[in-house]
PyMOL commands that place a pseudoatom at each C-alpha (Angstrom):
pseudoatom trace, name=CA, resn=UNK, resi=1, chain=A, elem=C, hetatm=0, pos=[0.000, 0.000, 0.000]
pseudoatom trace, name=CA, resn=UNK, resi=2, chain=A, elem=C, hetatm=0, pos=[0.944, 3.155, -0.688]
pseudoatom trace, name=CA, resn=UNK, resi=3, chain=A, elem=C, hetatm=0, pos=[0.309, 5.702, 2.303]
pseudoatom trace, name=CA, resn=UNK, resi=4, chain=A, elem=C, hetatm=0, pos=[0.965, 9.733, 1.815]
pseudoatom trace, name=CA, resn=UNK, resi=5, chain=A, elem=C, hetatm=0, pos=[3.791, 11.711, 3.302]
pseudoatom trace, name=CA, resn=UNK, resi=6, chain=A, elem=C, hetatm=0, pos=[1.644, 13.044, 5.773]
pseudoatom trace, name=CA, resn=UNK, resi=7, chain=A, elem=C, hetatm=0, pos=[-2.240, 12.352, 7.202]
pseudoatom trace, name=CA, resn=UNK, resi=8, chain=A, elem=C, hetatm=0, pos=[-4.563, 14.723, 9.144]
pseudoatom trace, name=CA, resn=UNK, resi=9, chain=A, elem=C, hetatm=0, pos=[-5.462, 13.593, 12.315]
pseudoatom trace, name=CA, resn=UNK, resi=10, chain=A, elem=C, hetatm=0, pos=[-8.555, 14.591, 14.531]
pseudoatom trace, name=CA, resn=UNK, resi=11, chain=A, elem=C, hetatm=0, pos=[-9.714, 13.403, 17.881]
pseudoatom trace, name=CA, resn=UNK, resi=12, chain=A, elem=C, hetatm=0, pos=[-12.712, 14.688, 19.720]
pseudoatom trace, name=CA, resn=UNK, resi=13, chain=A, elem=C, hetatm=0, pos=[-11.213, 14.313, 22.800]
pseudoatom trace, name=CA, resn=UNK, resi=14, chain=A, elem=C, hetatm=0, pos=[-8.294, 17.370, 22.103]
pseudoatom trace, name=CA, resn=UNK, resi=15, chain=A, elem=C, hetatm=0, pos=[-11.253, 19.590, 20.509]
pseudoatom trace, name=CA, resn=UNK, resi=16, chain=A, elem=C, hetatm=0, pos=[-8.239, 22.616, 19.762]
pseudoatom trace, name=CA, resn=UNK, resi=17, chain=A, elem=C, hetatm=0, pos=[-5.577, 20.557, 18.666]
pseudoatom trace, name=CA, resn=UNK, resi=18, chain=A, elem=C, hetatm=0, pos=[-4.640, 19.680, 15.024]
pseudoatom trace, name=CA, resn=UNK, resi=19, chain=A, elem=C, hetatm=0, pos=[-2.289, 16.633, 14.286]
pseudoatom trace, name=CA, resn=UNK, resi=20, chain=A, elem=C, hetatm=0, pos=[-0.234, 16.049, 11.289]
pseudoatom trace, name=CA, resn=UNK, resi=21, chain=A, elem=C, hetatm=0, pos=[1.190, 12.270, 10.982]
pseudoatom trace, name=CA, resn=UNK, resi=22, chain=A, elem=C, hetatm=0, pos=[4.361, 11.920, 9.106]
pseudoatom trace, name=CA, resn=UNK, resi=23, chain=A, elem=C, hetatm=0, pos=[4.990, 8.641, 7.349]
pseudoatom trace, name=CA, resn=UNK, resi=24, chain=A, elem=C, hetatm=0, pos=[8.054, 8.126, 6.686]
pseudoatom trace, name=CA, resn=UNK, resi=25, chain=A, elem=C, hetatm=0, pos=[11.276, 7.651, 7.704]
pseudoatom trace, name=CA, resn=UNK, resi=26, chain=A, elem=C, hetatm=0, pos=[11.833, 9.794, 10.910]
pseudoatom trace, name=CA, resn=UNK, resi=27, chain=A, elem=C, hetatm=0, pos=[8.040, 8.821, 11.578]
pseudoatom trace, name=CA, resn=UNK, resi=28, chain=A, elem=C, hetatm=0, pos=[6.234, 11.199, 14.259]
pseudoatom trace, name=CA, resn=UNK, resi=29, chain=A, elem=C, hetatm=0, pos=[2.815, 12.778, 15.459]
pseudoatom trace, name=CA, resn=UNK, resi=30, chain=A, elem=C, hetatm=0, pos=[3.037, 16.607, 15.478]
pseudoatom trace, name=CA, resn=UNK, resi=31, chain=A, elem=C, hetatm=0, pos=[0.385, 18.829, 17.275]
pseudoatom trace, name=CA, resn=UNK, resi=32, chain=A, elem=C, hetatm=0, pos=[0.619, 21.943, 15.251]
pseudoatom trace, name=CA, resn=UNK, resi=33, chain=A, elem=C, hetatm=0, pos=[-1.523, 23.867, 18.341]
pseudoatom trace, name=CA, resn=UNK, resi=34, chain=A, elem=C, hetatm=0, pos=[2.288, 23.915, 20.246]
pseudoatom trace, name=CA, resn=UNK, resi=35, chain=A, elem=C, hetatm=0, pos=[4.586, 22.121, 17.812]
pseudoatom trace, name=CA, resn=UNK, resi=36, chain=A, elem=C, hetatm=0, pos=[5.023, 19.033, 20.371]
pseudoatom trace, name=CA, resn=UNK, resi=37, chain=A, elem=C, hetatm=0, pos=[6.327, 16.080, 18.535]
pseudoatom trace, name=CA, resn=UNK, resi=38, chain=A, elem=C, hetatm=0, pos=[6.105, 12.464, 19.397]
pseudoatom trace, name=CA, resn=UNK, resi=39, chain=A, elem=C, hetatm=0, pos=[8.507, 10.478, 17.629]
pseudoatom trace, name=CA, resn=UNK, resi=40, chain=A, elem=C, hetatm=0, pos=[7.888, 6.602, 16.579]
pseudoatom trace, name=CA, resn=UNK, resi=41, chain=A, elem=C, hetatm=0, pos=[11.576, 6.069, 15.973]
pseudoatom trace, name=CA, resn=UNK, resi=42, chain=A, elem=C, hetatm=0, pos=[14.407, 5.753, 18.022]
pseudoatom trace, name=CA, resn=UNK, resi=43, chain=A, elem=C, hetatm=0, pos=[17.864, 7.622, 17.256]
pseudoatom trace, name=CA, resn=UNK, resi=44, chain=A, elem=C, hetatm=0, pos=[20.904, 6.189, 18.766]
pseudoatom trace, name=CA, resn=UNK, resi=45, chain=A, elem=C, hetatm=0, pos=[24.166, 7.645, 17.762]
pseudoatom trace, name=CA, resn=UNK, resi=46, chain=A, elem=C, hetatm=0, pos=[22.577, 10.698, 15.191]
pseudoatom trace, name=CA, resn=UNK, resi=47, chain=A, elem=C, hetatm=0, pos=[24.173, 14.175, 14.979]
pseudoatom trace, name=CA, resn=UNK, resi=48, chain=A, elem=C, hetatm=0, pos=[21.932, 16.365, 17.039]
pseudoatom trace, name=CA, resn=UNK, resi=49, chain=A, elem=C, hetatm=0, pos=[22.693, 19.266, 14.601]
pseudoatom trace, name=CA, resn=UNK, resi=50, chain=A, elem=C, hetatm=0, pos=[21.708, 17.417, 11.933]
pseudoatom trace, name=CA, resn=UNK, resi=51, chain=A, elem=C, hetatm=0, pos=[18.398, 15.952, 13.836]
pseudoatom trace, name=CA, resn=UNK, resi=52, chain=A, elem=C, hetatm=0, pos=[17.778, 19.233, 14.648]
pseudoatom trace, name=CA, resn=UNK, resi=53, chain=A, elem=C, hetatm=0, pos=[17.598, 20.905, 10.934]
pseudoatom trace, name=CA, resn=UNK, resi=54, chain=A, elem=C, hetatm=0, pos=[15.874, 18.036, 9.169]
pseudoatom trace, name=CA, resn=UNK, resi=55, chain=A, elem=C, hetatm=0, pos=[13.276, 18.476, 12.605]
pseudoatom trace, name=CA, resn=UNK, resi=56, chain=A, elem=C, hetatm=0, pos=[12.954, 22.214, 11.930]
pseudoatom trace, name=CA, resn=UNK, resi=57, chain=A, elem=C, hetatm=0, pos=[12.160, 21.283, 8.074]
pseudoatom trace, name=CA, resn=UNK, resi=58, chain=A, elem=C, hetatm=0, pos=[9.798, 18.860, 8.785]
pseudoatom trace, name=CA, resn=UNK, resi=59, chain=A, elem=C, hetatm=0, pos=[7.601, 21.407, 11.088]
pseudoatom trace, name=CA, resn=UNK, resi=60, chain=A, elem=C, hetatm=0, pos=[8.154, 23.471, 8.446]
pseudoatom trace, name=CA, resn=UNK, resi=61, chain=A, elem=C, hetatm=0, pos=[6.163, 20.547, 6.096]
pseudoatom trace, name=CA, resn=UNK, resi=62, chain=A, elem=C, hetatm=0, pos=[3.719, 19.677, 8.376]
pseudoatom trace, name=CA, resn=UNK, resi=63, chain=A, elem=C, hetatm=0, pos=[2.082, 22.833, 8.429]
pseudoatom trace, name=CA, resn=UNK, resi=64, chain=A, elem=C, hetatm=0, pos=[2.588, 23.583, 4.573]
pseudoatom trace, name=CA, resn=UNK, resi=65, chain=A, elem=C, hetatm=0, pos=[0.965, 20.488, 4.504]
pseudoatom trace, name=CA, resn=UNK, resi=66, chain=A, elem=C, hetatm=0, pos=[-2.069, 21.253, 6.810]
pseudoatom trace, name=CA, resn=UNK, resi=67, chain=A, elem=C, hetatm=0, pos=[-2.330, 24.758, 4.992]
pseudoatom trace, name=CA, resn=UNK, resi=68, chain=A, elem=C, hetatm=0, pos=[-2.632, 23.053, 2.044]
pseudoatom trace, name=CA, resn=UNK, resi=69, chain=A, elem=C, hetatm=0, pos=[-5.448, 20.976, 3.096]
pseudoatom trace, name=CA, resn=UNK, resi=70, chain=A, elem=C, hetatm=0, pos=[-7.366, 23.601, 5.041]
pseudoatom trace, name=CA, resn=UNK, resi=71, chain=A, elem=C, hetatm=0, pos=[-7.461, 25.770, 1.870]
pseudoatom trace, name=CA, resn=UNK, resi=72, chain=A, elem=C, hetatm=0, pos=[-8.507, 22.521, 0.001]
pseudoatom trace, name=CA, resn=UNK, resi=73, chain=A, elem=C, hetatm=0, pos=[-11.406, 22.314, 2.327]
pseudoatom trace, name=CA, resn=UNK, resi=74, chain=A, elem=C, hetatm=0, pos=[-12.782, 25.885, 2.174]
pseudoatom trace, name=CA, resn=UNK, resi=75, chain=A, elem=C, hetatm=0, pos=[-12.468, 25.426, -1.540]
pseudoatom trace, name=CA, resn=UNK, resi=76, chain=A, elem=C, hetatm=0, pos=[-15.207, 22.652, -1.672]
for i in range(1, 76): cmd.bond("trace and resi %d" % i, "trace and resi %d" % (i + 1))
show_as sticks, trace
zoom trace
């Protein structure tokens, strides 16, 4: 199966929060409300520098991403 880059995700129990899954490869759940990350990988021995840009791109995606959709949305 092929799954997107990233998925919306909604739960009725955060009412003001808005998650963006990321699928691949570093996988996480980011809550766009506060840009808190949970991460679904494990990094042993990475360059925090480096872990650190490609994180500050990937919040950067996210909410292109959930921009994106939202304008997709008001359009239909």
């Amino acid at each position: 199966m092929d799954l997107p880059k990233f998925l919306l995700g909604d739960n009725t129990d955060f009412t003001e929060d808005i998650f963006v899954i990321h699928t691949e490869f570093p996988r996480f759940i980011i809550n766009l409300k506060d840009d808190e990350m949970e991460w679904f990988e494990e990094f042993n021995n990475v360059d925090e520098e480096e872990l650190s840009d490609q994180v500050a791109t990937l919040i950067e995606l996210a909410s292109k991403f959930y921009d994106r959709e939202m304008a997709r949305y008001e359009k239909n």
